[in-house]
C-alpha positions as CSV (number, residue, x, y, z in Angstrom):
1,X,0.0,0.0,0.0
2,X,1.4,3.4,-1.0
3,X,1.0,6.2,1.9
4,X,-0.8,9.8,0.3
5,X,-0.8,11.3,3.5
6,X,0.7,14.3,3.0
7,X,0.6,17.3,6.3
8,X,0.7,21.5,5.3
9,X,2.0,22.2,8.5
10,X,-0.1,20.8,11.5
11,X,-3.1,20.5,8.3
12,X,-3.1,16.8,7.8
13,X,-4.1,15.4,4.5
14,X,-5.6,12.4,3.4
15,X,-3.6,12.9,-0.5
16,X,-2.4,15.5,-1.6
17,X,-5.5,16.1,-4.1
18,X,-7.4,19.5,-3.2
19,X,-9.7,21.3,-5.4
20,X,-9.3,24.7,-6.8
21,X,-11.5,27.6,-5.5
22,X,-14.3,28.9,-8.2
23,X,-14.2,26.1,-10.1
24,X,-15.9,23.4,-7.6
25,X,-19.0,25.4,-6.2
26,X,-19.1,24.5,-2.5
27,X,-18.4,21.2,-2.6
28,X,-21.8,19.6,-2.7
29,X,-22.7,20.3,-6.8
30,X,-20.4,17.4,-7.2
31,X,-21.4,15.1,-4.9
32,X,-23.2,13.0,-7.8
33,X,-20.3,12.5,-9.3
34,X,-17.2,11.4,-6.6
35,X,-17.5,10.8,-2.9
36,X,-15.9,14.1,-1.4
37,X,-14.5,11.9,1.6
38,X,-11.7,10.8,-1.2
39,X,-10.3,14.0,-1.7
40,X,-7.4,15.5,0.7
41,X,-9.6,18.6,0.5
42,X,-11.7,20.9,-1.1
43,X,-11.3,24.7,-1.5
44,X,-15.4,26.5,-2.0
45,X,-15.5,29.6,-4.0
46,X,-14.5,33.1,-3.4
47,X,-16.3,34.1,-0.2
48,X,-17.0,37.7,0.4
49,X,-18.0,39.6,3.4
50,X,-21.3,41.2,1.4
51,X,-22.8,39.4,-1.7
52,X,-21.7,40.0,-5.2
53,X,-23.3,39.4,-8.6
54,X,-19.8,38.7,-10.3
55,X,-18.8,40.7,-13.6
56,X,-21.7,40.7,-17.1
57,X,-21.5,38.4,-18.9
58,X,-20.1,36.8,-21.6
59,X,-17.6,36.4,-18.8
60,X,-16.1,32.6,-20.0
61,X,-13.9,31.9,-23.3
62,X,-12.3,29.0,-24.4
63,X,-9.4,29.5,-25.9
64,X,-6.1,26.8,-27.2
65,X,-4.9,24.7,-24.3
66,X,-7.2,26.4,-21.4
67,X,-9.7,29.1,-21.3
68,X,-10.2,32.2,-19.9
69,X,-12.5,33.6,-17.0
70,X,-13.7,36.7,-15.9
71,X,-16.6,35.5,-13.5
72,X,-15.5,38.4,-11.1
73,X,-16.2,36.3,-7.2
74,X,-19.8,36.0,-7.3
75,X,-20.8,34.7,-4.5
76,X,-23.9,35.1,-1.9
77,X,-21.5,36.4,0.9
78,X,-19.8,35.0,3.8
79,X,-23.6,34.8,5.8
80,X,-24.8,32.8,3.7
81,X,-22.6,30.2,3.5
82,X,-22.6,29.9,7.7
83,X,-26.0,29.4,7.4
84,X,-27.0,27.6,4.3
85,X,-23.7,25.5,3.2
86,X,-22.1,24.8,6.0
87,X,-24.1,22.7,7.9
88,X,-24.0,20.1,4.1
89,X,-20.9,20.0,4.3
90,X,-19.7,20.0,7.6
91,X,-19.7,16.6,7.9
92,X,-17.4,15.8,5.2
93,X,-14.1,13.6,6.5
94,X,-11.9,15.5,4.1
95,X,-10.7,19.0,4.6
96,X,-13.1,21.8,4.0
97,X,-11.4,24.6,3.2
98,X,-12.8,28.4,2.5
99,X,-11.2,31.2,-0.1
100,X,-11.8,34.4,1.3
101,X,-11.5,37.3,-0.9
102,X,-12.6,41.1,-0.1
103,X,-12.3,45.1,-1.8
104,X,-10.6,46.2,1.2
105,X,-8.2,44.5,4.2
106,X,-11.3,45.1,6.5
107,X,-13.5,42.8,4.7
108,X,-10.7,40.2,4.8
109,X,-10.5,40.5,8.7
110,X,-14.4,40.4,8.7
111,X,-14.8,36.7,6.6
112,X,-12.0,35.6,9.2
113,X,-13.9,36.6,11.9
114,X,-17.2,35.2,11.0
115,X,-15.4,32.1,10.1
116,X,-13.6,30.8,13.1
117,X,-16.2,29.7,15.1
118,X,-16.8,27.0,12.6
119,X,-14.5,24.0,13.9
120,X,-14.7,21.8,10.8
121,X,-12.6,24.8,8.9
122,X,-9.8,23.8,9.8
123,X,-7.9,26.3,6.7
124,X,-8.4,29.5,4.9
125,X,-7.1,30.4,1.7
126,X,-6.5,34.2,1.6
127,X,-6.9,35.7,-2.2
128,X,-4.8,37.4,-3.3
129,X,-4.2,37.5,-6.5
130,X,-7.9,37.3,-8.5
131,X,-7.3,39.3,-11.7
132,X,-11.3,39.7,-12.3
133,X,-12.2,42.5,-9.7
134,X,-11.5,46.1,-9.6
135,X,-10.6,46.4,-5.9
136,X,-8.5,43.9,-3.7
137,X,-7.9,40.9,-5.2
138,X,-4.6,40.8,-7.2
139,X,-4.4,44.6,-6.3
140,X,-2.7,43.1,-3.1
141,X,-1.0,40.4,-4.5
142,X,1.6,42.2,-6.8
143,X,3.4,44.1,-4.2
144,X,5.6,42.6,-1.3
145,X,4.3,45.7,0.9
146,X,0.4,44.9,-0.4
147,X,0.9,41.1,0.4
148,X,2.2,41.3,3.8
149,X,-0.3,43.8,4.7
150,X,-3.4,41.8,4.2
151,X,-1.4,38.5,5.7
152,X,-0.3,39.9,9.1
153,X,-4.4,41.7,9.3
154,X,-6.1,37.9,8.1
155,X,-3.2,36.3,10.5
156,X,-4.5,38.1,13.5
157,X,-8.0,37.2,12.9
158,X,-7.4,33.5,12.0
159,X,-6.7,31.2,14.1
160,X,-5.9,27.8,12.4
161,X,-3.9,27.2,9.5
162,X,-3.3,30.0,7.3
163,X,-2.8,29.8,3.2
164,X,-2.2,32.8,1.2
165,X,-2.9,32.1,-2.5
166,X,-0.5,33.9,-5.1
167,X,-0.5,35.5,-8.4
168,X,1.6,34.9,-10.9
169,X,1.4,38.3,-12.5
170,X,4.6,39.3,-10.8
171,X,8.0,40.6,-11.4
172,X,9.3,38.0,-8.6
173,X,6.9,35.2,-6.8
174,X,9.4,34.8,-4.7
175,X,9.8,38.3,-2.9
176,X,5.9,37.9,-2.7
177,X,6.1,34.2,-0.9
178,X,8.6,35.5,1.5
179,X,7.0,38.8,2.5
180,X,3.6,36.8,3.3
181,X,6.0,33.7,5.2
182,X,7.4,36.8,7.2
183,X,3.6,38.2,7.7
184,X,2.8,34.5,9.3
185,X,1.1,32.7,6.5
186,X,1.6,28.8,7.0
187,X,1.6,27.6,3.3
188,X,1.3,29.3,-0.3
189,X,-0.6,28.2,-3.0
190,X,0.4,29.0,-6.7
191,X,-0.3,30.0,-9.5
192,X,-3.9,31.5,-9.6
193,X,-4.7,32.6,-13.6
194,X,-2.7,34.8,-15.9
195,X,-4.0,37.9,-17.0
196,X,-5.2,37.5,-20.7
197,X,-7.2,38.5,-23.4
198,X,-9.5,37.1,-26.2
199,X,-10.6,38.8,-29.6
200,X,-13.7,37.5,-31.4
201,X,-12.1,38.5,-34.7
202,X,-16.0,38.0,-36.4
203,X,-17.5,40.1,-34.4
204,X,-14.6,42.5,-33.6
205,X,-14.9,42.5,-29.8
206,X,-13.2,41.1,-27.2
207,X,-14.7,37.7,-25.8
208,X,-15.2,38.7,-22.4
209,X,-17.4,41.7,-20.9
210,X,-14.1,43.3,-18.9
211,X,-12.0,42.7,-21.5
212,X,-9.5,41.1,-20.4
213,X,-9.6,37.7,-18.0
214,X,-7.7,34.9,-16.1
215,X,-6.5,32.5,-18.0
216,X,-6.0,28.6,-17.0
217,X,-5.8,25.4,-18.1
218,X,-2.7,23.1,-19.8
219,X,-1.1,26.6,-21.8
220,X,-0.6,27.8,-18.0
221,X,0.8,24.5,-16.3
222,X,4.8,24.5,-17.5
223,X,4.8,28.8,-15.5
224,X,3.2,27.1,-12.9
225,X,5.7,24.6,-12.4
226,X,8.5,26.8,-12.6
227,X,6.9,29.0,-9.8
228,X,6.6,26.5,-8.2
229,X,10.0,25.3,-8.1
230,X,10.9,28.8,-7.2
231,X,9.0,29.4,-4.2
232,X,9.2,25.6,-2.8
233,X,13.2,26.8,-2.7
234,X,12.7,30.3,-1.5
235,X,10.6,29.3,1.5
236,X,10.4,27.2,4.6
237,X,6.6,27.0,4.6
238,X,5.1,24.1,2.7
239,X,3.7,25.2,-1.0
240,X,0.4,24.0,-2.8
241,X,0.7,23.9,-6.3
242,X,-1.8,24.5,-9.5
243,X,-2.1,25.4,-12.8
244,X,-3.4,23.0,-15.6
245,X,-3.5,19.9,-13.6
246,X,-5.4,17.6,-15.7
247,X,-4.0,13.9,-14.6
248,X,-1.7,12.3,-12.2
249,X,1.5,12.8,-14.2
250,X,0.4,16.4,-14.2
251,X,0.0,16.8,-10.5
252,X,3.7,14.5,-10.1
253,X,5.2,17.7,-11.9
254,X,4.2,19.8,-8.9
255,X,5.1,17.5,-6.2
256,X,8.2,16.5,-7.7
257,X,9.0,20.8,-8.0
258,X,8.5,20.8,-4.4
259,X,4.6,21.2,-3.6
260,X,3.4,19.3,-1.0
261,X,0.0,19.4,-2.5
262,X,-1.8,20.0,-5.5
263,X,-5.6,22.0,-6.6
264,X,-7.4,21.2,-9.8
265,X,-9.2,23.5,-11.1
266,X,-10.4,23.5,-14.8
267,X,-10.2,20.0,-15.1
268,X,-13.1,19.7,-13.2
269,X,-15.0,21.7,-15.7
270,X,-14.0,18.7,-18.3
271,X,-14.7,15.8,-15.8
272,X,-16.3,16.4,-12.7
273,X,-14.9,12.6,-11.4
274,X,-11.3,14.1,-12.6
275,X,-9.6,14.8,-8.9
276,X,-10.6,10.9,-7.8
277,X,-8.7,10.0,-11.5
278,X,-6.1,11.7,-10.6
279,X,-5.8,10.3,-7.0
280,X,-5.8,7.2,-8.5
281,X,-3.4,7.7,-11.0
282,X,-0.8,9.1,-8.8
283,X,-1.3,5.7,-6.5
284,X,-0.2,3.7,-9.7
285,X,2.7,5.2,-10.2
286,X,3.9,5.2,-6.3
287,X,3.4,1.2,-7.1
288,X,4.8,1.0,-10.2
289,X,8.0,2.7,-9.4
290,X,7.7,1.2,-6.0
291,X,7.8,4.3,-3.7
292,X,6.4,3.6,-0.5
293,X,5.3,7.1,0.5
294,X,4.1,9.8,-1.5
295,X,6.2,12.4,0.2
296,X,9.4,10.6,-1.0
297,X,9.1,12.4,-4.8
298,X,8.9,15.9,-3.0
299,X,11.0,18.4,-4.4
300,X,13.6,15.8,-5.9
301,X,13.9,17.8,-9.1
């Protein structure tokens, strides 16, 4: 029997298989499809102290090799999920983890603090870095000084693990994974989407309402790896990885860059069983190369 237990810090995991916020509701859409208790974890949407309606649409393009989003965080607010989701999903043996996301550092602090009486969350996953809003979101993530800030506030007002999700539209990720380690963050996740843009040639218009989008899928994955290999060197903090994970070999990449974990994101859009796939797939490898423990490929690139 290969071992998938992997642990982010004191966060213990059944496999190192988490799901990517915004593209996996809350957790229960998929339950017709794979048994949640199989994952390590799963990250719901963007969470927001008030409700938001998310950007107009169009606001989804597909485009070579991934697609691009501009959905924007809608969401029904941090109230509503207490009240309505929680209590479905609460029960789940896997880690249920929240994004939180706000305009302004105060909202962050505010989602935190509505959030810890609820024991089952036993993570966070600060946001940081969403290119599809006009205020906070990536507006904090591109700056050592903006990064810090909004870790040390969400780090006072959380009190269990702490992860601090980056964006790749950077000059260095790894000045940004340092200043938020310094801040007290206990593990990074990288890379949310690129910042792109989409022409309907036909019609002579972009493809999305804003204009311009995150991009994700496979195009994004050999960046993501890279930053990931960065950071997982820079820092002593363990590092989640994602970016066009679409199979086991594909989430290997990451571990074997140095994240302890992995999300997958637009996969699920392809294959809503995909995550349990790619469980599997990274089992048959560990037993046909004959490693014993999962956490034995870490970081050996």
């Amino acid at each position: 029997m290969v071992n998938l237990n992997v642990n982010l810090g004191r966060l213990h995991l059944a496999n190192p298989v988490l799901t990517a916020s915004g593209t996996f509701g809350y957790g229960r859409e998929f339950a017709d499809f794979i048994d949640l208790n199989e994952l390590g974890g799963f990250i719901v949407k963007g969470t927001t102290l008030e409700p938001r309606e998310g950007n107009p649409y169009p606001r989804m393009a597909e485009t070579p090799s991934g697609m691009l989003n501009a959905v924007g965080l809608q969401n029904k607010g941090v109230d509503y999920f207490i009240e309505n989701i929680y209590p479905q999903i609460s029960g789940c043996k896997s880690q249920v983890i929240v994004n939180v996301s706000g305009a302004k550092i105060e909202d962050y602090v505010a989602v935190c603090e509505k959030l810890a009486p609820l024991d089952k969350i036993e993570a966070i996953e600060v946001n940081i870095s969403c290119p599809n809003v006009k205020q906070g979101g990536m507006a904090y993530g591109t700056t050592t000084d903006g990064a810090a800030e909004v870790t040390a506030a969400t780090r006072k007002a959380w009190p269990r693990h702490l992860i601090v999700k980056l964006s790749p539209n950077v000059t260095s990720i790894t000045d940004i994974a340092k200043a938020v380690e310094g801040e007290g963050a206990d593990s990074v996740s990288l890379i949310n989407t690129m910042l792109g843009m989409a022409i309907d040639v036909e019609r002579r218009k972009p493809m999305l309402s804003t204009i311009t989008g995150g991009l994700s899928g496979p195009a994004v994955r050999p960046v993501a790896v890279r930053m990931v290999w960065q950071v997982a060197k820079a820092v002593a903090i363990p590092v989640i990885g994602l970016g066009g994970i679409m199979s086991g070999r594909d989430a290997l990449e990451f571990i074997m860059a140095g994240a302890t974990a992995v999300e997958v994101g637009t996969a699920n859009f392809i294959d809503p069983s995909v995550t349990v796939k790619i469980i599997n797939e990274i089992r048959d490898y560990c037993e046909r190369h004959n490693i014993a423990d999962i956490n034995e490929l870490r970081g050996i690139i």
